[in-house]
C-alpha angles and dihedrals in degrees: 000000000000114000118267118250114237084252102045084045093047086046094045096044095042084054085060111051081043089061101033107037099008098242116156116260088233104051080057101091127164090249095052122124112232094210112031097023102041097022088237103168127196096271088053095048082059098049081050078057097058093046091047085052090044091052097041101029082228131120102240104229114243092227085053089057108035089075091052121121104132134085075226098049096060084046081056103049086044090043086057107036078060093055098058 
């Protein structure tokens, strides 16, 4: 798989919350906190797990996503799961 642009991974991801948790795509910003900004719980942050694995075809390890916060630091994690 090619990596993902920054873009092609915001649009993806904001897809996404608005699927899964029905949060609006715009309120979905690079600088968003998951937790505090969007009220994405624990539960939630496993079911972005699925998709990630979904979109990669690649297990997310657990150590890649327990320092997450950020709408950029999933885009990260994805960025670089298409890299490898």
């Amino acid at each position: 798989m090619m990596m993902l642009s920054q873009e092609q991974v915001l649009t993806k991801l904001r897809e996404w919350m608005e699927d899964l948790f029905e949060i609006e795509p715009e309120s979905v910003q690079l600088d968003s906190n998951l937790y505090s900004d969007l009220d994405v719980d624990s539960i939630d942050a496993v079911d972005l797990v699925v998709k990630i694995k979904e979109l990669t075809g690649k297990q997310v390890k657990p150590e890649d996503f327990k320092n997450v916060r950020t709408v950029l630091d999933v885009v990260t994690v994805i960025q670089n799961m298409t890299a490898e």
